[in-house]
N, C-alpha and C positions, 0 to 999 in steps of 0.2 A: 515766273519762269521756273525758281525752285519747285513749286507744287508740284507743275508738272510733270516734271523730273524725276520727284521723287515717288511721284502713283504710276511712273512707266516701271522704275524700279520695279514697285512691289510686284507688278502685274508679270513682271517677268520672273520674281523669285527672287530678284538680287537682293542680298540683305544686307549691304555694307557700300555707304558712300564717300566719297573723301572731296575735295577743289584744294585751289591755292585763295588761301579767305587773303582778304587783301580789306572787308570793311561789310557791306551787307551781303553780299552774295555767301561769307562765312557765317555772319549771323544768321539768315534767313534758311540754308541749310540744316546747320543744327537745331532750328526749329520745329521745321515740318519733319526732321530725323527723329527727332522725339517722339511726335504727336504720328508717328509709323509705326516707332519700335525699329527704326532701322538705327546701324552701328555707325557713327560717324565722324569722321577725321581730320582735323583741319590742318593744313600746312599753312606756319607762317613764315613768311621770308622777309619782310621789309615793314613800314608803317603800317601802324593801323589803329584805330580811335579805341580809346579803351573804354569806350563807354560798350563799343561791339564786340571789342576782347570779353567783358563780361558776360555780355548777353552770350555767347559763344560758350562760356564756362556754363552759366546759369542752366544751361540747354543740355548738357552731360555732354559735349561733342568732348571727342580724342583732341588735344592742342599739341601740336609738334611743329619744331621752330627748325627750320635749312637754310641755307646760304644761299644753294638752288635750287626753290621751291617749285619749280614746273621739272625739272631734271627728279626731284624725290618722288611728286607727286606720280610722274610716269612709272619709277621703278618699284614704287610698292602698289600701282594697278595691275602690270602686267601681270597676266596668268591667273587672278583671282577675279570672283562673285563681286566687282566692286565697279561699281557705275561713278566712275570720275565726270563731275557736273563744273562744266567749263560754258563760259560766257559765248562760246559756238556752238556749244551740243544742239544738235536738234531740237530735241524735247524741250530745252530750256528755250531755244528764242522761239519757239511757237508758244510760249506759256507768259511770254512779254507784250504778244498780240492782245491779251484780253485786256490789258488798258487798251487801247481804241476801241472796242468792242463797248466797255463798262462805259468811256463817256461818251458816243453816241447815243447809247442806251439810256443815259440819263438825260441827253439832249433831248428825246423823242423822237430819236432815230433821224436827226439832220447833224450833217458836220460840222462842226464850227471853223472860223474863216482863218482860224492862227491856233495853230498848237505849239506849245514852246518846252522843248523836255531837255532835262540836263545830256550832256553825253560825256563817257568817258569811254568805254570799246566802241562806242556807235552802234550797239545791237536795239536798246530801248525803242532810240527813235525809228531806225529802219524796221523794226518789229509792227511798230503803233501803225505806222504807213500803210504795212502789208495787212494788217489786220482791219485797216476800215477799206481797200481794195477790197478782197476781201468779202466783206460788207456789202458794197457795192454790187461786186458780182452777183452775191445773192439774193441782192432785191431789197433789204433792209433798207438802202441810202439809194435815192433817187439821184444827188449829184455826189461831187467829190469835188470839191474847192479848196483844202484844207492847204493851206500854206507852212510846212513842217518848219519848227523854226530852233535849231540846236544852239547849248549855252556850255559854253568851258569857261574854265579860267587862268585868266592871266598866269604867263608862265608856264602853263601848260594847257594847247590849247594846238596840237596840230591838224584837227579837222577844219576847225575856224580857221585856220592860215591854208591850206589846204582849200578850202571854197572860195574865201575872199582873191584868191590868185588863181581859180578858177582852171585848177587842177584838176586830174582825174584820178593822180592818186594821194594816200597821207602819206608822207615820209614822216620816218619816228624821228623823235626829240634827241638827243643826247641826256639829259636830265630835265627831272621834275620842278620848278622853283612854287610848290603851294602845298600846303598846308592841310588843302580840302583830300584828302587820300581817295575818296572813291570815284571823283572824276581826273584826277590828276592820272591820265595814261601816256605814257611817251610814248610808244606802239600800239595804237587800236587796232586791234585782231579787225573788228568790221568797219573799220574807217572806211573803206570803199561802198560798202552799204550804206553808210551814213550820207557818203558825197550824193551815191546816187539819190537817197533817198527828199537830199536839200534840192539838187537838179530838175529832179521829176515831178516835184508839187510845187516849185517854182516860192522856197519856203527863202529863208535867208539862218546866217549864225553870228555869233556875236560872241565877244573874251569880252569876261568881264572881270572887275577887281577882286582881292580877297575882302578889301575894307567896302565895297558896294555891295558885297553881298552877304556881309553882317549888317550893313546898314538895313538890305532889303529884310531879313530875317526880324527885325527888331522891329520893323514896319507892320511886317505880317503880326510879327502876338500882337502888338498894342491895338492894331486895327481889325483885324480878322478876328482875333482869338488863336491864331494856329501858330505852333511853335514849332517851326520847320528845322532842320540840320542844313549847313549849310550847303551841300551837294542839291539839295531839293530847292530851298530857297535861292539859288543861283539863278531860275529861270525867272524871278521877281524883278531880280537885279538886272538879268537880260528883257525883261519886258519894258523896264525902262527904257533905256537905253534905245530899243528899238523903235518907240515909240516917240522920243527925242531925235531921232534919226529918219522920223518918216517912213519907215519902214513897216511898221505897224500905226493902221488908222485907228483914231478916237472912237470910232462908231464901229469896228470890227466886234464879233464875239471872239475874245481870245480867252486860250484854255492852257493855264500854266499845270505843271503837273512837276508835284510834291513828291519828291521819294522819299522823306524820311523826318520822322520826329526829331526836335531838339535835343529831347536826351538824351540822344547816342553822340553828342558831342558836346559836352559841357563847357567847355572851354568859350562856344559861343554864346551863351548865357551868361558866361560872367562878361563878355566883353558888354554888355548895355547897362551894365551901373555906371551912373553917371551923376554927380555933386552928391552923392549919399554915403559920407562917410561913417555912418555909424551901422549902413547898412553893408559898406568893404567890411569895417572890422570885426562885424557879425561874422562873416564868410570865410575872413582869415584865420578866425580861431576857429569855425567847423572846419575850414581844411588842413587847419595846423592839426588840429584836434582827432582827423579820424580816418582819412582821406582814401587811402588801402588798404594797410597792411595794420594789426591792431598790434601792440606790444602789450603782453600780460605785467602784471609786477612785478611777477619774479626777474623777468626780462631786463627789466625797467634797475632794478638793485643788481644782475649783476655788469650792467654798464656804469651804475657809479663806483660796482667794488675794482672794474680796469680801470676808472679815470682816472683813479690814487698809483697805479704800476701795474707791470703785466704778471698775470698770474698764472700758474696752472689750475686745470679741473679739481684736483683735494682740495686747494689754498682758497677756491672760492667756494667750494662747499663748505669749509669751515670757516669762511666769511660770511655766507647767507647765513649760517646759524647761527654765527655768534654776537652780528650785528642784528641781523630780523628775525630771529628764531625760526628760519627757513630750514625745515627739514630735507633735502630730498639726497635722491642718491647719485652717485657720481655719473652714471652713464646719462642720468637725466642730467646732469649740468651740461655733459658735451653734445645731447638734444640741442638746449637751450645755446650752446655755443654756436654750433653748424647752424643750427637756424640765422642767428645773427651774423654770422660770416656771409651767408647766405646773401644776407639783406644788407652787405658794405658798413656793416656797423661796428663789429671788430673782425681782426684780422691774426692769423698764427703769427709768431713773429722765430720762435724756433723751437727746435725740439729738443732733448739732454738725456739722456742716461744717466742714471748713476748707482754707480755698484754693482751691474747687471741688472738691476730692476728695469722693469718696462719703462719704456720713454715717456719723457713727460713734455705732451705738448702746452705751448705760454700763448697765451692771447693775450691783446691790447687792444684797446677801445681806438678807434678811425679818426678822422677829423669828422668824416658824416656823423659816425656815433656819438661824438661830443656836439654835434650840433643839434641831434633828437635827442640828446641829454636832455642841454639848457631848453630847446625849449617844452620838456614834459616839467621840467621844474618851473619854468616862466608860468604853464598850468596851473602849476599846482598855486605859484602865489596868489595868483587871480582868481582861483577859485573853479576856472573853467574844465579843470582836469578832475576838476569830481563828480559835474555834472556830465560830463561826455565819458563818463567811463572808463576813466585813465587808459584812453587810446591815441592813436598818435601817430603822424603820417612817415611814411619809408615810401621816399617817390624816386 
């Protein structure tokens, strides 16, 4: 859908994109915005996996954080060369149709008798639909059997409630209860396309767990090879289930459809260790050890010269020197301060005059900061903080 999007841009001259990134639709933006040359901006307003927050960074996208990210994203499109790319834009769900397209293509141009695609707005699966119709129309696919079959999850999950009571419209949720950010939508913009979409090829849907569909993800590496994120691995967990449910036959060809690799969600990779304790305390010290945010050593010394009393900017420059023979100069110490304030590590506690001289602001070290103390010191006893590069996590 991005692709498309972003080659209508070009074709029309716009050289500046923005969405409200919420998980891949932000990643995959500042992707193809890249690989265009176009300018690209991402509003964040609420969760989102930080494995995609980085890819997002990695990609040079603009990142800007609101409170009411569909309310910003409108006031800084109006009046400008700027192609705001929303999960309804035209271009984008006609660019969702070429998965149906891609796997009949691989099929050799026959449908398969179950298609099962995550939903969170319902644009995907109502896209795939219209895209092997489609198809149809033009001659490519002699029938159309395909029984569309959407996966949510539990807790969030108003299309599935929505079909199963055999509704014609979604009403939105009040709140989100999961974890999974890219299908968890309390309002699907195309819930109504999705219902029609379950209706009309006479497909079914199904909420499944959060713990079903780590289980199903974990199923997929060991036996597949494929190490899906959980939003993509949900349809595994719904394939189950469906097929425990009679709902899907043993002898059908069904076609689950992955949206997304595991490493945009880490958090599900650590859940499949299991009785391998030596291979947790391997993990604890690479996440103790390095995780986001690195702390230099200067960093590092003057959190132990606040752990002893709060100081000012001169009193720990002439603490760096006269304890580590750290030279630097004072505006660089309140660098290295603001940084760490930054990061909840110390904190101003007041400021003084004295004699008409400029004010001297005192900083003290956090309870966070005394706990990325001890443990870059626990490092260092064990040895691990010399190999890891005396870095060290700020989560």
């Amino acid at each position: 859908g991005v692709a498309v999007a972003v080659s209508r841009a070009l074709a029309h001259g716009i050289g500046r994109v923005n969405c409200l990134a919420t998980g891949n639709l932000g990643a995959s933006l500042a992707a193809y915005a890249a690989k265009a040359g176009v300018d690209c901006t991402l509003f964040l307003s609420g969760k989102v996996d930080v494995g995609k927050l980085y890819q997002m960074i990695a990609y040079g996208a603009n990142i800007e954080f609101a409170k009411d990210g569909k309310a910003t994203v409108s006031d800084r499109t109006v009046g400008k060369e700027t192609l705001q790319v929303k999960t309804n834009s035209p271009f984008f769900l006609d660019g969702l149709k070429t998965t149906g397209y891609e796997v009949c293509e691989e099929l050799g141009w026959v449908a398969p008798d179950k298609m099962i695609v995550p939903m969170g707005n319902g644009a995907h699966i109502s896209m795939i639909w219209r895209g092997m119709k489609e198809l149809r129309e033009a001659g490519f696919l002699e029938g159309l059997g395909t029984g569309m079959c959407g996966v949510q999850v539990s807790g969030c999950a108003p299309i599935v409630k929505a079909f199963l009571e055999k509704k014609g419209e979604v009403e939105a949720l009040e709140r989100a209860e999961t974890d999974i950010v890219d299908i968890a939508v309390k309002s699907p913009t195309e819930g109504f396309m999705a219902l029609k979409t379950l209706y009309e090829s006479k497909g079914s849907a199904v909420a499944v767990s959060y713990q079903e569909v780590l289980d199903a993800a974990k199923a997929l590496a060991r036996e597949e090879g494929i190490f899906a994120e959980p939003a993509g691995a949900s349809t595994i967990a719904g394939l189950k289930k469906l097929v425990e449910d009679g709902r899907v036959g043993k002898d059908e060809e069904v076609v689950c459809v992955i949206t997304g690799m595991g490493l945009k969600d880490p958090r599900s990779a650590r859940s499949f260790i299991e009785r391998s304790r030596g291979v947790e305390k391997f993990l604890r010290a690479m996440e103790e050890g390095g995780f986001t945010t690195k702390l230099g050593e200067t960093k590092l010394r003057v959190l132990r010269i606040l752990s002893r009393k709060e100081l000012y900017g001169y009193e720990i420059r002439k603490s760096l020197r006269d304890s580590y023979r750290v030279r630097i100069s004072v505006p660089s110490v309140y660098q290295h301060l603001s940084e760490l304030e930054r990061s909840g590590l110390v904190q101003r506690t007041r400021s003084q005059s004295v004699s008409g001289k400029p004010e001297r602001h005192y900083y003290a070290i956090t309870a966070r900061g005394k706990a990325v103390l001890a443990q870059a010191e626990k490092m260092e006893r064990t040895g691990i903080g010399s190999s890891w590069g005396r870095t060290l996590a700020v989560e």
